[in-house]
C-alpha positions as CSV (number, residue, x, y, z in Angstrom):
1,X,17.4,12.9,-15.0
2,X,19.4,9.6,-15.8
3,X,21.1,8.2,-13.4
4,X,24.0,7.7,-15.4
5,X,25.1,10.6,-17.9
6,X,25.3,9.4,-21.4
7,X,29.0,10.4,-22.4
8,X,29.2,9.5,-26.0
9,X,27.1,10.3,-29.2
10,X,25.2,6.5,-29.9
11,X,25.6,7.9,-33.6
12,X,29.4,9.8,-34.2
13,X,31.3,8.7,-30.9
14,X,32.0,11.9,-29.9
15,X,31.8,13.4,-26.4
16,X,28.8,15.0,-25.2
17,X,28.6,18.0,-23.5
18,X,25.6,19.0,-20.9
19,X,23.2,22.2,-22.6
20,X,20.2,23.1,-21.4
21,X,17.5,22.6,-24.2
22,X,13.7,22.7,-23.8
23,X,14.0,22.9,-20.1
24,X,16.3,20.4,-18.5
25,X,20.0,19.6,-18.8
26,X,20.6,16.9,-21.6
27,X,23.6,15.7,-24.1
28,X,24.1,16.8,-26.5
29,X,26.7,16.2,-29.4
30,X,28.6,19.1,-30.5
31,X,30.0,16.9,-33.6
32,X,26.5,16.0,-34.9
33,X,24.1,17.7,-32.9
34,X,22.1,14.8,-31.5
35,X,20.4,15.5,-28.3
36,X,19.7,12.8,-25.4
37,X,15.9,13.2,-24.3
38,X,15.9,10.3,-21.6
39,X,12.6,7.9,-21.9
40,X,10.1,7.0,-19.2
41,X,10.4,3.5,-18.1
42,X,6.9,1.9,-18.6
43,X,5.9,-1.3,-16.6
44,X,2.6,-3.3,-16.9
45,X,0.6,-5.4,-14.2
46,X,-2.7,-7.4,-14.2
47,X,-5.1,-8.3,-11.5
48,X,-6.9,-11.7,-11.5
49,X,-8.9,-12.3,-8.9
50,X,-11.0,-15.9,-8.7
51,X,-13.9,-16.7,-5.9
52,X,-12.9,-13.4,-4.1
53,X,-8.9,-13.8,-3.9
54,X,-6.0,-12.3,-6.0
55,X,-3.1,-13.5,-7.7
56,X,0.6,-12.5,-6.3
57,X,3.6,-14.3,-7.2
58,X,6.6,-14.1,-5.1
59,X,10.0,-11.9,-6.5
60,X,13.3,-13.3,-6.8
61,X,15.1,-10.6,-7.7
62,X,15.7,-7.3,-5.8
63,X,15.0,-5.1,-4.7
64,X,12.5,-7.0,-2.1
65,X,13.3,-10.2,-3.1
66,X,10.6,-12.8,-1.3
67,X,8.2,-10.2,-1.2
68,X,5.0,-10.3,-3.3
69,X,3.8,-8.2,-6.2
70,X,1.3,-8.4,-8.7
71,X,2.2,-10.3,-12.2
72,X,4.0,-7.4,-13.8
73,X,7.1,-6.3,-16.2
74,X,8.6,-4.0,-18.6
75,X,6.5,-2.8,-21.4
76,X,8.9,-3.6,-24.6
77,X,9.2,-1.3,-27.3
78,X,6.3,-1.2,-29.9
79,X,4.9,-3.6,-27.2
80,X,1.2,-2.7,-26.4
81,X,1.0,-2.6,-22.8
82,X,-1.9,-4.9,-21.9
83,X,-0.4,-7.8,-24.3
84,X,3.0,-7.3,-22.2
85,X,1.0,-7.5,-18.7
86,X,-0.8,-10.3,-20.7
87,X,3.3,-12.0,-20.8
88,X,4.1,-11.3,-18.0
89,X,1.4,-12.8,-16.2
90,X,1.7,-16.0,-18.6
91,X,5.8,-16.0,-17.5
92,X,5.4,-15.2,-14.1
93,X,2.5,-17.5,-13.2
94,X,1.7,-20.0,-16.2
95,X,-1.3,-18.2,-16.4
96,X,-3.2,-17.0,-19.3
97,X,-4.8,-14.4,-19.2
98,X,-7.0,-12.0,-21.5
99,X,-7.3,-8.0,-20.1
100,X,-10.4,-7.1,-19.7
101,X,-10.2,-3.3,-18.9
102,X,-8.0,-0.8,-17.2
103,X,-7.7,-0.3,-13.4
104,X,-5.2,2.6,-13.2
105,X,-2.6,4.3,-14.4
106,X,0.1,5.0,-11.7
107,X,3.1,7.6,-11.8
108,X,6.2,7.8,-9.7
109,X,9.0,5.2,-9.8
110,X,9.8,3.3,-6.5
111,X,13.1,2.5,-7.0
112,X,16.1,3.4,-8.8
113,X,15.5,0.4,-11.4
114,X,12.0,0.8,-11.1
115,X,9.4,2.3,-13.5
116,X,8.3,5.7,-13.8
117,X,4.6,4.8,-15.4
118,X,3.1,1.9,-13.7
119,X,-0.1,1.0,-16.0
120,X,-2.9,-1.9,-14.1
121,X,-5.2,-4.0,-16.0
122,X,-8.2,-6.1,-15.0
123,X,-7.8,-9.9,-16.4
124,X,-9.7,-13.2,-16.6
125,X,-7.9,-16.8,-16.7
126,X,-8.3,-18.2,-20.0
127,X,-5.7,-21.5,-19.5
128,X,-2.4,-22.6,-18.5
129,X,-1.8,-24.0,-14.9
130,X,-0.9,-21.7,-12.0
131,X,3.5,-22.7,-12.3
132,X,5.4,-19.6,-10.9
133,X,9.0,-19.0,-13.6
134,X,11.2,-16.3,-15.0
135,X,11.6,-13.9,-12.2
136,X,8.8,-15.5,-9.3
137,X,9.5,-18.7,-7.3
138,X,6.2,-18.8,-6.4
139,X,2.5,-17.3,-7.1
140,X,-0.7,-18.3,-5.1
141,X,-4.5,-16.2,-4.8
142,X,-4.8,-14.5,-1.6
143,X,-7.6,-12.8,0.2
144,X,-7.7,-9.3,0.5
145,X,-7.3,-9.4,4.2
146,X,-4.6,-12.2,4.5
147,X,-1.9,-10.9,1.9
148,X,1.5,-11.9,2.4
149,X,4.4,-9.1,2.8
150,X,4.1,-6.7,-0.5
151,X,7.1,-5.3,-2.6
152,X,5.9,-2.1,-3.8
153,X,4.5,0.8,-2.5
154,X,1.9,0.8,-5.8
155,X,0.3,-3.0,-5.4
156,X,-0.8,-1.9,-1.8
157,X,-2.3,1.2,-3.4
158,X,-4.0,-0.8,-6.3
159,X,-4.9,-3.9,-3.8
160,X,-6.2,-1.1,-1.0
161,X,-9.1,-0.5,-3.7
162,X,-10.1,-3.7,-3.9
163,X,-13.6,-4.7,-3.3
């Protein structure tokens, strides 16, 4: 469930009222009808690795701000999911990359921000110059078995499976 109820019809303005339809509690609009069936948050994350490290960049925002992460972000709508991680890498490390296959999909979100599908792709460099922006202050390659403090339960799970 949302973490905030939504109160008012997005369409007529009119006060919802809590039913229970097709299993849960939603909104739902007794002026119109329209029915609140809350959406998954969807996130997106690549793994480079080059002459045995991988890349990390450093968070600046919370929650665990200064800890590492893998280059990820929100999945936009109509957005397909390996060309956001492909953005996100690009505006979190000046890194291009190109996905070269899927990883793992992971379920479960962290935090109350967080998303609920977490979706990892293997990626190659293809350009750019390794420049940590938008939400990292910094991004380096690390070995497997030197990393630096991690923000999220699912980049130790994904980086534990490492070769």
């Amino acid at each position: 469930m949302t973490d905030k109820p939504v109160r008012f019809c997005p369409y007529c303005g009119t006060a919802t009222r809590m039913q229970y339809l097709f299993g849960a509690q939603r909104a739902v609009c007794p002026a119109c009808g329209w029915r609140h069936f809350e959406d998954p948050k969807v996130a997106a994350a690549v793994v480079v690795r080059r002459d045995g490290l991988v890349l990390l960049n450093r968070r600046v925002n919370e929650p665990f701000r200064g800890r590492w992460s893998l280059p990820a972000g929100f999945v936009d709508a109509h957005e397909d999911p390996a060309r956001a991680a492909e953005r996100e890498c690009l505006e979190e490390t000046g890194l291009r990359v190109r996905v070269t296959g899927l990883l793992d999909v992971l379920a479960g979100r962290e935090h109350s921000h967080g998303a609920d599908i977490f979706i990892v792709y293997t990626a190659e460099i293809t350009g750019g110059a390794l420049q940590a922006g938008d939400d990292a202050d910094d991004a380096g390659f690390f070995p497997l078995d030197g990393l630096p403090p991690l923000a999220f339960e699912t980049t130790r799970q994904i980086l534990n499976r490492l070769p």
